[in-house]
C-alpha positions, 0 to 999 in steps of 0.5 A: 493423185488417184481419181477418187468418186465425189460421193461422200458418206454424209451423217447428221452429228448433232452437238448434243450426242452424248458430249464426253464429260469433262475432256474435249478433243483438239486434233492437229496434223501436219497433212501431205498429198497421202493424207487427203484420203484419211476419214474424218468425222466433224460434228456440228460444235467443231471448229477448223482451222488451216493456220498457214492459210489463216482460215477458220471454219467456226463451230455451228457453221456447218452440219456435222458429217462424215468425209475425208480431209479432201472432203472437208476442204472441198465443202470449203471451197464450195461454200466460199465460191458460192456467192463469188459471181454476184460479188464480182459485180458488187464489189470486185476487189473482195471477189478477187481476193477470195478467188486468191484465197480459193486457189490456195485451198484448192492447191491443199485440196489437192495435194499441191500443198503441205499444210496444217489442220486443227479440228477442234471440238467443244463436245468432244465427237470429232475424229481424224483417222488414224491409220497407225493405230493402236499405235500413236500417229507421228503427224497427229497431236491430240489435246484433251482441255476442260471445257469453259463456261461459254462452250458449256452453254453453247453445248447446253451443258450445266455442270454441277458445282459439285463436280467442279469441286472434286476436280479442284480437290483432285488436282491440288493432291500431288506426290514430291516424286513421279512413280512408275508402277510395272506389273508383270501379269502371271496369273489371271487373279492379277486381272481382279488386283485395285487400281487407281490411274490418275488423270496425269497417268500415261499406260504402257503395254511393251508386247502389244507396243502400245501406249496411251498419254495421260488425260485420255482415260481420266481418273479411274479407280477400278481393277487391272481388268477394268482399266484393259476393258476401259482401253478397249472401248476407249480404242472403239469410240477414238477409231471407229475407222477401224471397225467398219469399211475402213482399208482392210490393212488399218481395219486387220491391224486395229482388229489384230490389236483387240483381239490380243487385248482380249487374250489378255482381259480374259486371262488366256495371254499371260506374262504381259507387262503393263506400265503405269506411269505418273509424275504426278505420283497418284496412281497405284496398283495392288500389292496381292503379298502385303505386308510382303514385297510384290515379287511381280509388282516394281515401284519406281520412284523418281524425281520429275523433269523440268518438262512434267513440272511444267505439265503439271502446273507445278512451276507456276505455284507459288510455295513462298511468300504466303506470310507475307501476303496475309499479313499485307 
């Protein structure tokens, strides 16, 4: 491996700095000798675990920071080497296990040993670099979840019950079919067409090869305009290594990505494609000719797979037997 300097770029994140609202973030990758140098930012509510090795860094435990992975795993390693000369003396067996355990961290920290990490964060303010970006990170998985009662006192969080309703009403609407909406944009009045994106709605853009998964926008109903500016910021706030001191080619590539994003929120890049995508069948985009057909608007109706049934808690509802149960 290349030397690389010891100093690191520390930042206080606090637990309660703007925790996101309803999803969290749970960040897992399969990490190699070239992705030890990957900027990552942890806050004070986020856990870390290395399942092959068993080990777990709690929520709370640590400060919040910005490092590298070969960072994170360092700061590990010096915590559990810190009290190890006065447990030699106390009690040896332990001492030499965790010197065991060390030199296996040690062996990940320095690329030695391929291994997974899972940073997972209650408010939602924790980020692994993505170098690929916009583009999906083949090592990388990212899981959106609601937060529990627990993780929401820990965070001093007190949602309201009201909008713990409206996410019950949301999610028991569901279409018999998925649909997918495809609309060419030829004019820039497309941009001020409503629409409504589902949290289960997956947004794809063939010209800027880009795609975005279901539950990373929520459900918005607003203008085609507004769902590209809600991207936008949604690609600032995930990757913020890409615009500050990140490699120049990750940096340009990310830059590259929002200025074309632009031309298209601003009307100046036309006959772009935007796919929205729902197996849920929630998500609609306007119809500027109705009662006409949309010459630049497709609707596909289709039927879901066994998969998206699964995503969608589908399999699991019981559609039958509800007679039965009442009158027991």
């Amino acid at each position: 491996m290349e030397e690389k300097t010891n100093e690191l770029l520390f930042k206080d994140i606090d637990a309660d700095d703007e925790p996101q609202t309803n999803a969290v973030e749970s960040l897992c990758m399969n990490c190699h000798e070239n992705d030890l140098n990957r900027q990552v930012v942890k806050s004070d509510s986020a856990s870390f675990t290395i399942p092959e090795l068993e080990f777990e860094s709690p929520a709370f435990s640590q400060k919040g920071e910005l490092t590298t992975i070969e960072g994170l795993l360092g700061r590990a390693i010096t915590a559990l080497e810190q009290d190890q000369p006065v447990r030699r003396i106390m009690d040896l067996d332990n001492a030499v296990k965790i010197d065991d355990f060390v030199a296996q961290l040690t062996k990940c920290r320095d690329g030695n040993r391929k291994f997974t990490l899972h940073l997972d964060d209650s408010s939602g303010n924790s980020f692994i670099e993505n170098p690929h970006a916009p583009k999906e990170d083949p090592q990388m998985t990212m899981v959106y979840y609601r937060r529990n009662a627990e993780q929401n006192a820990q965070l001093g969080l007190q949602p309201a019950s009201q909008t713990e309703e409206k996410q019950e009403e949301e999610e028991a609407g569901m279409e018999p079919h998925g649909t997918r909406l495809t609309l060419r944009i030829t004019d820039p009045l497309d941009l001020n067409r409503d629409l409504l994106k589902s949290e289960t709605c997956e947004v794809y853009m063939p010209s800027l090869d880009f795609h975005i998964a279901a539950g990373t926008l929520g459900g918005r109903f607003t203008t085609l305009e507004g769902l590209l500016c809600n991207i936008k910021d949604q690609l600032k706030s995930l990757n913020p290594f890409g615009f500050g001191d990140s490699p120049a080619e990750f940096s340009a590539k990310m830059k590259t990505f929002i200025t074309n994003l632009d031309k298209v929120i601003n009307g100046e890049e036309m006959n772009v494609l935007i796919t929205l995508d729902d197996p849920a069948g929630n998500s609609y985009i306007q119809n500027l000719y109705a009662p006409d057909p949309d010459p630049e608007l497709e609707i596909v109706h289709y039927p879901r797979t066994k998969e998206q049934e699964d995503d969608l808690g589908i399999s699991d509802m019981k559609t039958e037997g509800y007679e039965e149960d009442n009158q027991s």
